[in-house]
C-alpha positions in Angstrom: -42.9 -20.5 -16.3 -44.2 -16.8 -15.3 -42.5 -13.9 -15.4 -42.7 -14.0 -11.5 -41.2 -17.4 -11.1 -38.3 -16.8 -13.6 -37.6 -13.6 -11.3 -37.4 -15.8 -8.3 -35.3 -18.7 -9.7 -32.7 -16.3 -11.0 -32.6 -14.4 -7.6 -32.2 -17.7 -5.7 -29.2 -18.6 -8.0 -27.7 -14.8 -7.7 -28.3 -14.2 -3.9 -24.5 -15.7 -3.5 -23.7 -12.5 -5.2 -25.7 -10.3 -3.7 -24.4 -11.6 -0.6 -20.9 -10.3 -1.6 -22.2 -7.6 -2.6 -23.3 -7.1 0.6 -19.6 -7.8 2.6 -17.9 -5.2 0.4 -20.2 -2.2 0.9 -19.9 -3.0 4.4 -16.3 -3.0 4.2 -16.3 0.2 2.2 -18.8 2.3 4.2 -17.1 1.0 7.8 -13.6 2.8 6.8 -14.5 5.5 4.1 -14.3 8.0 6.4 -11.0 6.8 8.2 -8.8 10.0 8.4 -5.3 8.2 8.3 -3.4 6.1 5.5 -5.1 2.7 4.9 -2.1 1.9 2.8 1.0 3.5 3.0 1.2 5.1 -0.2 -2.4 7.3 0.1 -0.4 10.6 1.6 1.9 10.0 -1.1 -0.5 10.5 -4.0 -2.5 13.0 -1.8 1.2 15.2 -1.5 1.4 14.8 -4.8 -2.2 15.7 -5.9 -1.0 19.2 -3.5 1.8 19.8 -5.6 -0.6 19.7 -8.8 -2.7 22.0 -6.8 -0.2 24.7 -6.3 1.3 24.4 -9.7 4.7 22.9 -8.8 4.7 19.9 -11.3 4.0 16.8 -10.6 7.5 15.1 -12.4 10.7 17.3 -10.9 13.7 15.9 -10.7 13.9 13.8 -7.9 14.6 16.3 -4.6 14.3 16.0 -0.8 10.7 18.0 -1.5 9.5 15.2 -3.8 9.7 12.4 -5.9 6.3 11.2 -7.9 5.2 7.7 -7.9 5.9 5.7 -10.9 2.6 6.2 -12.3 1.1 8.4 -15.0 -0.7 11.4 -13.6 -4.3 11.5 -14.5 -5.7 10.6 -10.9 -3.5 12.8 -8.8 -4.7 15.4 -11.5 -8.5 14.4 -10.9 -7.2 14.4 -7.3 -5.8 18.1 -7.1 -9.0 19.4 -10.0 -11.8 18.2 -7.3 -9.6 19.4 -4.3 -9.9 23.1 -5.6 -13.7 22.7 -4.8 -14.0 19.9 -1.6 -10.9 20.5 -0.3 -8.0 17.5 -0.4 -8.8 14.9 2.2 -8.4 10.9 2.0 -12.2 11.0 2.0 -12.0 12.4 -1.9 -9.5 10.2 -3.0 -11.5 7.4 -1.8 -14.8 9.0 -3.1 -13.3 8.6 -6.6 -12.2 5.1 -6.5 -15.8 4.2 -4.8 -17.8 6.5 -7.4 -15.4 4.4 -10.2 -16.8 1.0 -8.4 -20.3 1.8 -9.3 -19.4 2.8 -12.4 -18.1 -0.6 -13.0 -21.3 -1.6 -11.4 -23.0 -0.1 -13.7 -21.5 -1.4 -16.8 -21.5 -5.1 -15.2 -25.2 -4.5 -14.8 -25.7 -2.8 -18.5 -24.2 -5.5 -20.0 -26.5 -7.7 -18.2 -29.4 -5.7 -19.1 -28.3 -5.9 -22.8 -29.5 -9.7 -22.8 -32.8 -10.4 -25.3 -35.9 -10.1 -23.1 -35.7 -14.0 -23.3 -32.2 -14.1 -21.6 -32.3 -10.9 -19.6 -33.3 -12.8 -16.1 -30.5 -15.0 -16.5 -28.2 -11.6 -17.9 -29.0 -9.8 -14.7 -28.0 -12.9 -12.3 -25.3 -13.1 -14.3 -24.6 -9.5 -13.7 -24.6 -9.8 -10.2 -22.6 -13.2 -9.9 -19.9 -11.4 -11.7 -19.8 -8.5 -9.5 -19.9 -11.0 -6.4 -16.6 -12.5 -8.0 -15.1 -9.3 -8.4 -16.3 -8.4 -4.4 -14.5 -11.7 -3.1 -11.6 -10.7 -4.5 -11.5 -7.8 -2.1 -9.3 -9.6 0.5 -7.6 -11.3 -1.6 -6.2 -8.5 -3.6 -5.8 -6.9 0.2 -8.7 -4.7 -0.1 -7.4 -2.0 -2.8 -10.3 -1.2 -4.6 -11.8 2.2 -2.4 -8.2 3.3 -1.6 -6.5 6.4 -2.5 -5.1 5.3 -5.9 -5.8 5.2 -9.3 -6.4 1.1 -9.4 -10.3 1.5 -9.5 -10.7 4.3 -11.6 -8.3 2.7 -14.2 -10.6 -0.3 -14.0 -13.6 1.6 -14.6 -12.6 3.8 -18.2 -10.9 0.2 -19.5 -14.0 -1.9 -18.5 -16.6 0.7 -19.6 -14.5 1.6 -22.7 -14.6 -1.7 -24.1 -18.4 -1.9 -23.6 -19.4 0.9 -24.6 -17.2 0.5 -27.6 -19.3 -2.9 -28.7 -22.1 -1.0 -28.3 -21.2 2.1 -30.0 -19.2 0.3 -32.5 -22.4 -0.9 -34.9 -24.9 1.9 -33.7 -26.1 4.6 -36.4 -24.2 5.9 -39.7 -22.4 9.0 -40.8 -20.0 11.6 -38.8 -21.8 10.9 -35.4 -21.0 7.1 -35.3 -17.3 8.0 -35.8 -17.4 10.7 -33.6 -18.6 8.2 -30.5 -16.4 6.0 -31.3 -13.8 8.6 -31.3 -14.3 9.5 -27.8 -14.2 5.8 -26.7 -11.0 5.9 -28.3 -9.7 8.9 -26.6 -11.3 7.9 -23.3 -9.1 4.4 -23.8 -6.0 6.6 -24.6 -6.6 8.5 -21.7 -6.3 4.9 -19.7 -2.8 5.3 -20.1 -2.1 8.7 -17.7 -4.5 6.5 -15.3 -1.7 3.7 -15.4 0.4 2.6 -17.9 -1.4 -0.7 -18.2 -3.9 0.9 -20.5 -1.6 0.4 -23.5 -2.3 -3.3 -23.5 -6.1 -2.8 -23.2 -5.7 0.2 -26.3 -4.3 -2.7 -28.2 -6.7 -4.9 -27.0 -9.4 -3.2 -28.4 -8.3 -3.2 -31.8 -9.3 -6.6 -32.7 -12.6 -6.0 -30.9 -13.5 -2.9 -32.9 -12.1 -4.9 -36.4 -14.8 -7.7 -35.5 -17.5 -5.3 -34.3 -17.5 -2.7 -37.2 -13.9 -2.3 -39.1 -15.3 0.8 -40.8 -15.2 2.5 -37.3 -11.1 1.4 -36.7 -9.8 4.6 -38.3 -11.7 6.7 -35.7 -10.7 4.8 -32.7 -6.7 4.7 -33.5 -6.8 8.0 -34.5 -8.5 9.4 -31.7 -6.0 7.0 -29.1 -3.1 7.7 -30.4 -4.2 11.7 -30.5 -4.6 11.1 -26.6 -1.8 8.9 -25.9 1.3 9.8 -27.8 0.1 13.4 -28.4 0.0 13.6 -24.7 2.7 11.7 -23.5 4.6 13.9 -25.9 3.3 17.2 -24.1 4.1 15.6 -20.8 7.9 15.1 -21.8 8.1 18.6 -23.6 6.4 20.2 -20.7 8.8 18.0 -17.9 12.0 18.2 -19.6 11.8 14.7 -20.4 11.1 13.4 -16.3 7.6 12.1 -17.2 9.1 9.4 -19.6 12.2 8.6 -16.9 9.3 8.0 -14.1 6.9 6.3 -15.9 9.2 4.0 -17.9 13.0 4.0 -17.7 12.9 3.5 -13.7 10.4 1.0 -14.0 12.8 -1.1 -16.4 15.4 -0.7 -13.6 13.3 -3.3 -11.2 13.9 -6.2 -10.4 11.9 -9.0 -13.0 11.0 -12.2 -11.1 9.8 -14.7 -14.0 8.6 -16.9 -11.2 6.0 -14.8 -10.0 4.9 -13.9 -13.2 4.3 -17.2 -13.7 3.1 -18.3 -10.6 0.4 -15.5 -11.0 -1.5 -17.2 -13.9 -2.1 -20.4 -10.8 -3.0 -17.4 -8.6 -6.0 -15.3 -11.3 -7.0 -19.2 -12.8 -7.6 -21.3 -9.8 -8.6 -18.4 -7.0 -12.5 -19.3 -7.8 -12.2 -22.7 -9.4 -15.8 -22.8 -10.2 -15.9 -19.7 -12.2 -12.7 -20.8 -14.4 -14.8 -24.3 -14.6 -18.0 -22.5 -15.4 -16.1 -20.1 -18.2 -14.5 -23.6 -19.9 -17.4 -25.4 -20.1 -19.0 -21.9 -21.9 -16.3 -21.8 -23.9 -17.2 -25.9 -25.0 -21.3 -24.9 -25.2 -20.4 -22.2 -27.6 -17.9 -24.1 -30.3 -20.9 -27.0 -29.5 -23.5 -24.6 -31.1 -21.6 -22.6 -33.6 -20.5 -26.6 -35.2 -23.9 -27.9 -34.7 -26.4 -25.0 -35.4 -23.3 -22.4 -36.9 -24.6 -19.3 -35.2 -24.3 -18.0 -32.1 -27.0 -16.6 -29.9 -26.5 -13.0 -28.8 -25.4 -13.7 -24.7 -22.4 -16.0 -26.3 -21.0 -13.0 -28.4 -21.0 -11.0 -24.9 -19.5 -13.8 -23.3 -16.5 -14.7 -25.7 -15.7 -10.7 -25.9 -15.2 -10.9 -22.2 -13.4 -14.2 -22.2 -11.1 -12.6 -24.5 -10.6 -9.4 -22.1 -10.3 -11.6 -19.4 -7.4 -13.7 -20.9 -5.2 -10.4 -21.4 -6.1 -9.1 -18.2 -4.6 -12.2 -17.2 -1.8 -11.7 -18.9 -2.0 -7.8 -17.2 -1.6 -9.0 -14.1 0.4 -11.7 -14.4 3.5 -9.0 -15.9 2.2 -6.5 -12.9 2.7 -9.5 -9.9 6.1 -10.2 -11.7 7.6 -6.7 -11.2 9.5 -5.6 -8.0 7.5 -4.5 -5.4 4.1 -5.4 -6.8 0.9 -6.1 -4.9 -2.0 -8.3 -5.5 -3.8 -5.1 -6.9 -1.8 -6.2 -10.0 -5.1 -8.7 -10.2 -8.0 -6.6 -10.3 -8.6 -6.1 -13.9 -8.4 -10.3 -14.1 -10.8 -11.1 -10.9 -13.0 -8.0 -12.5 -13.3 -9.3 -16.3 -12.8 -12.8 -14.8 -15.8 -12.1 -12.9 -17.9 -10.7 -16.1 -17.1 -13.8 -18.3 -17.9 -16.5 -15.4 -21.6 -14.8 -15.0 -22.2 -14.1 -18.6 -21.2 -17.9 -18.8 -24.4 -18.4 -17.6 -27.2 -17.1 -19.9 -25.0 -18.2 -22.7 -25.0 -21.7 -21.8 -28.7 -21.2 -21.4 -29.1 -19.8 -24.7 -26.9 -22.7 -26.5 -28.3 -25.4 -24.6 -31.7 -24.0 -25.8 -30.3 -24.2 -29.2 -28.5 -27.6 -29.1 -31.7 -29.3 -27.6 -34.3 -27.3 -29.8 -36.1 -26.2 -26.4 -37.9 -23.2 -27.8 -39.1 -25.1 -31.1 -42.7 -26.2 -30.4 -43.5 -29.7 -30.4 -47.1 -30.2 -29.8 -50.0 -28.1 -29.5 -47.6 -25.0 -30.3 -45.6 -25.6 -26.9 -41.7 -26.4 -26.9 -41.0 -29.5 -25.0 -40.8 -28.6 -21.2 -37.9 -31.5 -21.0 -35.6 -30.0 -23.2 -36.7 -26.5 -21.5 -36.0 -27.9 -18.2 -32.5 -29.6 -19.5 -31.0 -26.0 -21.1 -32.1 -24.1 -17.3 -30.7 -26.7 -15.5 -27.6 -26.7 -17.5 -27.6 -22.7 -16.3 -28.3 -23.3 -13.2 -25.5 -25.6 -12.6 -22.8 -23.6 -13.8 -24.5 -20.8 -11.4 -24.2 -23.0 -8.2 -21.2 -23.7 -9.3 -20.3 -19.9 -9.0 -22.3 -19.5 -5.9 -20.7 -21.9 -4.6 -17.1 -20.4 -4.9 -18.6 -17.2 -3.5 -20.3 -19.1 -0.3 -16.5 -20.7 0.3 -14.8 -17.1 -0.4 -16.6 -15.8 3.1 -15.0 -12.7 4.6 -15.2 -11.1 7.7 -15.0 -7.2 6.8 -14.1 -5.9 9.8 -10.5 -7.1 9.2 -10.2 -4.4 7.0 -12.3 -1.4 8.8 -10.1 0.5 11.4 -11.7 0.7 15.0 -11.7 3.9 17.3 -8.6 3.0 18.7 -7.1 3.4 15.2 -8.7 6.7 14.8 -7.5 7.9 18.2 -4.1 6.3 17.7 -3.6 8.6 14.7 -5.1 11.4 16.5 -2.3 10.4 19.0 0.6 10.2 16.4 -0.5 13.6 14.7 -0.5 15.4 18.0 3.1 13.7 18.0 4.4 15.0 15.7 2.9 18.6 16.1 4.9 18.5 19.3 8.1 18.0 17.6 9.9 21.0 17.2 10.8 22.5 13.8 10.9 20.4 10.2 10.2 17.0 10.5 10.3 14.6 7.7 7.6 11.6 7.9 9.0 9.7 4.8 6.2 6.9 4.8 3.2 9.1 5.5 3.8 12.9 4.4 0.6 13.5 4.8 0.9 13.2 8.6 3.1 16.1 8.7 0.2 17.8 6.7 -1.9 16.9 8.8 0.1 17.9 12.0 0.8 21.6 10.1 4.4 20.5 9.1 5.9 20.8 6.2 5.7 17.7 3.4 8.6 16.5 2.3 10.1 13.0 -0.3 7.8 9.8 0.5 10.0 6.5 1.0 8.7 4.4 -2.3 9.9 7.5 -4.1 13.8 7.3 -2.6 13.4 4.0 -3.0 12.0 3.9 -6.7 15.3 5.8 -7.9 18.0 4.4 -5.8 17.2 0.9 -6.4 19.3 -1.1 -9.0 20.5 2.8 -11.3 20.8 5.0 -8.4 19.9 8.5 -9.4 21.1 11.6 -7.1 17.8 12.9 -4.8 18.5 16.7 -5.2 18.9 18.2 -1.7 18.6 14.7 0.5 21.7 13.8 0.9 22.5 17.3 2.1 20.1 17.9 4.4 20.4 14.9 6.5 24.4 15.9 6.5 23.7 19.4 7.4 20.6 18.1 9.9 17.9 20.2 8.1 15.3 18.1 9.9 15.0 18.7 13.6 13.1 14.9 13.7 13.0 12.2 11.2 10.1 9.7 12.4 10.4 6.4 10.9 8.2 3.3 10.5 9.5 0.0 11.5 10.9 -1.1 7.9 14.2 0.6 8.7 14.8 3.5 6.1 18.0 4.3 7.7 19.1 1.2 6.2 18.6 2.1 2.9 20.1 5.4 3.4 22.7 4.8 5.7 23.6 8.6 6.2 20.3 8.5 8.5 22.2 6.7 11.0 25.6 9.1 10.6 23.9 12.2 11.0 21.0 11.2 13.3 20.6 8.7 16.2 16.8 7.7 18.0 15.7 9.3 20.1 12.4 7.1 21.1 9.6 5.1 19.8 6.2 6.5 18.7 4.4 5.5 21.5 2.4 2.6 21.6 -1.1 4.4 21.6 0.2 6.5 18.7 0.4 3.8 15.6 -2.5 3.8 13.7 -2.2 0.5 11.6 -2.3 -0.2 7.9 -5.1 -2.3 6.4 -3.9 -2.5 2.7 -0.7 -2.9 1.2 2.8 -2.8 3.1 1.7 -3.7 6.7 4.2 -0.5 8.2 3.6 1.7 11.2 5.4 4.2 12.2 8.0 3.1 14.9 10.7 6.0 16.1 11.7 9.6 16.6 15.2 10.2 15.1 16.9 13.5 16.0 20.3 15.1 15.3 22.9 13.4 16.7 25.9 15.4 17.8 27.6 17.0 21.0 24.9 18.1 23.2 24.7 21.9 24.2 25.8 22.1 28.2 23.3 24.4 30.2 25.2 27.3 31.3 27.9 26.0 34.1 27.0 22.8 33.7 30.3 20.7 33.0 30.2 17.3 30.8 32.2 14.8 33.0 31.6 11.5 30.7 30.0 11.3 27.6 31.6 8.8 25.8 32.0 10.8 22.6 35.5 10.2 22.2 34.8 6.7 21.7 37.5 5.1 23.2 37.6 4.4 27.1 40.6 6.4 27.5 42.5 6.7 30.9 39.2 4.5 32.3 40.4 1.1 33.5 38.0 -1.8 32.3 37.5 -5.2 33.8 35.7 -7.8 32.1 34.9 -8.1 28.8 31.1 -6.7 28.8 31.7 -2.9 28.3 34.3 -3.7 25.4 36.9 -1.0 24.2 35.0 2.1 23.6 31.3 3.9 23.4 29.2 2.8 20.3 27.0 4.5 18.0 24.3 2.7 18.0 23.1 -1.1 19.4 24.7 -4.4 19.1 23.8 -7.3 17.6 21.2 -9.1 19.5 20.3 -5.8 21.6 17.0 -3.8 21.1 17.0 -0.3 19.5 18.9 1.8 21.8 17.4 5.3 22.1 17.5 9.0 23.9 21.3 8.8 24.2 22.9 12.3 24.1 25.2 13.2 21.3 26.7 10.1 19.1 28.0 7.7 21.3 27.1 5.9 24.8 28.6 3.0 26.6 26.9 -0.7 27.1 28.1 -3.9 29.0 25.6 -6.1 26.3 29.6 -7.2 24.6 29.1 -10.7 24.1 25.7 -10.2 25.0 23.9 -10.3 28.5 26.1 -13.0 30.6 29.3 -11.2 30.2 30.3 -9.1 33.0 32.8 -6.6 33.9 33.0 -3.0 35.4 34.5 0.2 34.1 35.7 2.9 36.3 36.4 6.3 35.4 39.1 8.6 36.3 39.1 10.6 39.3 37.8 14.1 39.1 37.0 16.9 42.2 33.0 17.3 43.1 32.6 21.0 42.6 28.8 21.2 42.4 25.5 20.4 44.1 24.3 17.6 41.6 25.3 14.8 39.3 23.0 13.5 36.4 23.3 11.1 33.7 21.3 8.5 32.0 20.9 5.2 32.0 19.1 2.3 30.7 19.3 -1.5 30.0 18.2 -3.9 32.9 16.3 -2.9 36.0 16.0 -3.9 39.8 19.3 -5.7 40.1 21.6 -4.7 42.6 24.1 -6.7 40.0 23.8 -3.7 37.7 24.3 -0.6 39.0 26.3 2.9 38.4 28.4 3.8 41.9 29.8 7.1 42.9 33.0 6.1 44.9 35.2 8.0 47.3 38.1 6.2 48.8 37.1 3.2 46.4 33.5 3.1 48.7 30.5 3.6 47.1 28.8 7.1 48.4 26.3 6.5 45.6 24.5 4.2 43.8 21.6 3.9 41.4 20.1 1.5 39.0 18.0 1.6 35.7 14.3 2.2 36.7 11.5 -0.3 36.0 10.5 -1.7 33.2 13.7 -3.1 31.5 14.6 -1.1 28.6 16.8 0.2 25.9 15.3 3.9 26.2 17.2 6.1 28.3 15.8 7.4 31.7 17.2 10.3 33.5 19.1 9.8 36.9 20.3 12.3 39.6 22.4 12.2 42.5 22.4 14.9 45.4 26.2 15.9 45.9 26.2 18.6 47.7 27.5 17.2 50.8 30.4 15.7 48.8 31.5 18.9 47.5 35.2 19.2 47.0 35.6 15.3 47.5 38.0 13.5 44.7 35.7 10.8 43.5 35.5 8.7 40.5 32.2 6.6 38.9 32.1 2.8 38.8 29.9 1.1 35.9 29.3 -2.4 37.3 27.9 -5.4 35.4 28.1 -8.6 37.8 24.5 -9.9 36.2 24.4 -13.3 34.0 20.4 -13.3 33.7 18.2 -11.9 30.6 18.9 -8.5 30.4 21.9 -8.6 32.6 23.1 -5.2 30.9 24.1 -1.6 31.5 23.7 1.0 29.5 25.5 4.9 30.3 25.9 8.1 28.6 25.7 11.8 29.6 27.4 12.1 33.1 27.4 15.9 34.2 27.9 18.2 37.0 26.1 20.8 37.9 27.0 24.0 39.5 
């Protein structure tokens, strides 16, 4: 067969990966240059690439200003290093982790490449049915690999380590050699402050660089424990020992589920079927040949040193999915390495096959036996359809992972949001919002969450400012922080949603948007003259008289069971009829006071256009006034006024009536006041 034809048959085979290929740059290119959070946690690592920046640390104690990700801190370094010169932006973040993805690339490709001219068609599809593993993966690990984290460049110096390594490992004599594979050792030990991970892949490597060239061992270990204990010593000396707390000790405070961790090894090993087949039936070929013909061709050595990475990133991921608050992302390094060994699967069962039938030994007339040929490619070529085939069944649409312009303009939206809102406001699930809206950054969520959960540890500063109402608005994403830090509800009540057009979604990671304006709750501050009739901060109904059962004994602080988030009440308390939900009824009527101003206002909410809900103004026990909740139907607070004038110097008092059964058959009431 030509060199021509060869070319053709192995592109047929590879095109599934190509077409892969194809999906994920797609996907990348449509959202690289998305100016909001694709996952929650990318204005976290950019707030703390800014703190690198301006020489604040990246490991303080934990304080309202900041707590650091559980990670080690090499790519929020890289992060704040290339953001001196480009500027910080979610664009450079991501331009790392893509630059990283052709790195790996690259190597895939290289290793391909390193084939015998016999094998190296068959190397190259195999190159590129690797990388089409590793790009069907995308959704399924929920499309982390061009995010701002340190996942894909973590991939990269582990993948291209270890290859480089092999290479470098039996290459040239004398100080030079030693010194190379020095620097793959430090470039391995350096893993580590990319994520902690890298350990198991340091470890990993020792066996591969005992097998490869044991003379070269001394250089490696040296030169990775140089770059990993001496700098994980320099990081606790230069932290006062907060490096070591974030990066281990808190991370041995989550939660272990042993299910998931074994549940994950189902997840990595039967995700692409074919290519687990395809690496089994390798692994058979090889021990075939080495008992048979005892020697092994060179695309099998490639193949069993990737086999072997791919069973400990296995194991990698199998411990990452197990821990608390884990993502698939824990699964890249398998579906990558997993990838590498399924395609190099390929040219090695060529390459055995041709051993095991003698298909390259000439027969007659000086030419091998085109049936025994013909038998070693098709043996390839099945256990390539067999990949393809997983990739063809793996389709992905990526536009379920690129925002549109109504996500760009719905964070345009949220930022001019929060710009609006007056004085410091704390945005704990995306502080690079308030960056972004010229506020001032403060503690991201995971990090109150990372040391409060199971050993709480005291956040220097939080609990005080939300007691002493340092931030003039908290806004709040619809996973309920005020839950885990109940003092958010004491201190400050909600005020409204985000609205509607301004919620930019998530495409990665925790699905969260944010959801509603908090602001201080407390007595509000009366214009001047202005006097407070009713605001139900006393909490108790005294001296009015109550019938029914709807508006219970008292105001409440925030909404009852069953009732939607009640918001843009004044001060810390309002009154509802939803008691016992919306078919109780009963009416609440206040004690008498003198009219001695022009105007009344207050605000109401809760059902709309039903006479059976109203708020009356009665003199004589007649109603002078009456008014309603406007339309739509809501929990949010709308402002209502009553002309008075005429009634000035009347004794009146104000009736809350209920009389309504139906879905949202409620009243809600707070801020009654008189103006002058």
């Amino acid at each position: 067969m030509n060199r021509f034809l060869r070319g053709a048959f192995w592109l047929a085979l590879a095109a599934p990966g190509l077409y892969q290929l194809f999906l994920l740059l797609w996907a990348i290119g449509g959202r690289f240059g998305y100016p909001y959070d694709l996952e929650w946690m990318e204005g976290g690592v950019l707030h703390g690439a800014n703190r690198v920046a301006d020489g604040d640390g990246h490991y303080p104690p934990p304080s309202v200003d900041f707590i650091p990700f559980l990670y080690t801190p090499l790519y929020p370094g890289l992060l704040a290093v290339l953001g001196g010169i480009f500027g910080l932006s979610y664009q450079l973040g991501r331009a790392i982790s893509v630059v990283a993805l052709f790195g790996i690339a690259w190597t895939v490709v290289a290793q391909g490449l390193a084939a015998s001219p016999r094998h190296r068609p068959a190397g190259v599809a195999a190159a590129v049915l690797g990388l089409g593993l590793f790009a069907a993966g995308y959704p399924f690990v929920e499309g982390w690999y061009d995010l701002v984290r340190g996942d894909t460049l973590f991939l990269f110096m582990v993948t291209a380590g270890i290859y480089v390594l092999t290479r470098w490992a039996r290459d040239d004599e004398g100080p030079w050699a030693h010194a190379r594979v020095a620097a793959v050792g430090a470039i391995m030990g350096l893993s580590f402050f990319c994520k902690q991970t890298g350990v198991i892949y340091v470890l990993a490597a020792g066996p591969i660089i005992l097998i490869y060239n044991f003379r070269r061992a001394p250089a490696f270990v040296a030169a990775a424990a140089f770059v990993g204990l001496g700098g994980a010593w320099l990081m606790q000396r230069t932290t006062g020992g907060w490096f070591w707390t974030y990066i281990f000790d808190i991370h041995q405070a989550h939660d272990w589920n042993q299910d998931r961790f074994w549940k994950s090894f189902d997840h990595i090993l039967l995700h692409f079927r074919g290519a687990t087949a395809v690496i089994v039936i390798g692994l058979c070929v090889v021990v075939a040949c080495a008992i048979v013909r005892r020697r092994l061709p060179l695309p099998a050595r490639a193949f069993l040193l990737w086999t072997y990475v791919y069973a400990c990133s296995t194991l990698v991921g199998a411990l990452g999915w197990g821990t608390e608050f884990a993502h698939f992302n824990a699964y890249m390094p398998a579906l990558l390495h997993g990838g590498i060994a399924a395609g190099l699967a390929v040219p090695t069962v060529l390459a055995c096959a041709s051993e095991l039938l003698r298909a390259d030994q000439p027969v007659r007339h000086g030419e091998p036996d085109l049936r025994r040929v013909a038998g070693a490619w098709a043996a390839a070529a099945l256990c390539a359809v067999a990949i393809g085939r997983d990739l063809m069944s793996s389709r992905w649409n990526p536009r379920a992972f690129i925002p549109t312009t109504r996500d760009r303009l719905a964070g345009d939206e949220l930022i001019a949001t929060i710009r609006a809102l007056p004085g410091e406001v704390w945005v704990p699930s995306h502080p690079w919002y308030a960056h972004l809206a010229g506020k001032r950054m403060y503690v991201h969520r995971m990090g109150v969450k990372d040391v409060t959960v199971r050993k709480p540890r005291p956040i220097k500063g939080l609990d005080r400012a939300i007691a002493e109402q340092r931030f003039d608005a908290i806004v709040l994403d619809n996973r309920d922080l005020h839950l885990e830090l109940p003092a958010i509800a004491s201190y400050y009540r909600p005020d409204d949603l985000v609205p509607r057009n301004a919620r930019p979604r998530l495409f990665s990671g925790a699905k969260i948007v944010p959801d509603t304006i908090w602001v201080p709750a407390g007595p509000a501050l009366l214009p001047p003259g202005v006097r407070a009739l009713f605001d139900f901060e006393a909490s108790r109904f005294e001296h009015w008289t109550v019938y029914g059962s709807a508006w219970g004994n008292g105001g409440e602080r925030k909404e009852l069971p069953g009732q939607g988030l009640v918001r843009r009440y004044g001060g810390r308390w309002f009154a509802t009829s939803f008691h016992g939900g919306d078919v109780r009824t009963g009416t609440l009527i206040s004690p008498p006071f003198v009219i001695d101003g022009s105007r009344i206002t207050m605000r109401i909410g809760g059902g709309a256009d039903d006479p059976q809900l109203r708020v009356e103004l009665r003199i004589d026990g007649k109603a002078a006034r009456s008014a309603s909740p406007p339309l739509p139907p809501s929990e949010r607070f709308s402002d209502v006024e009553w002309n008075v004038e005429d009634l000035r110097g009347q004794t009146a008092a104000i009736a809350l009536v209920d009389d309504s059964t139906v879905p949202w058959g409620h009243l809600n009431v707070d801020e009654m006041w008189l103006w002058p």
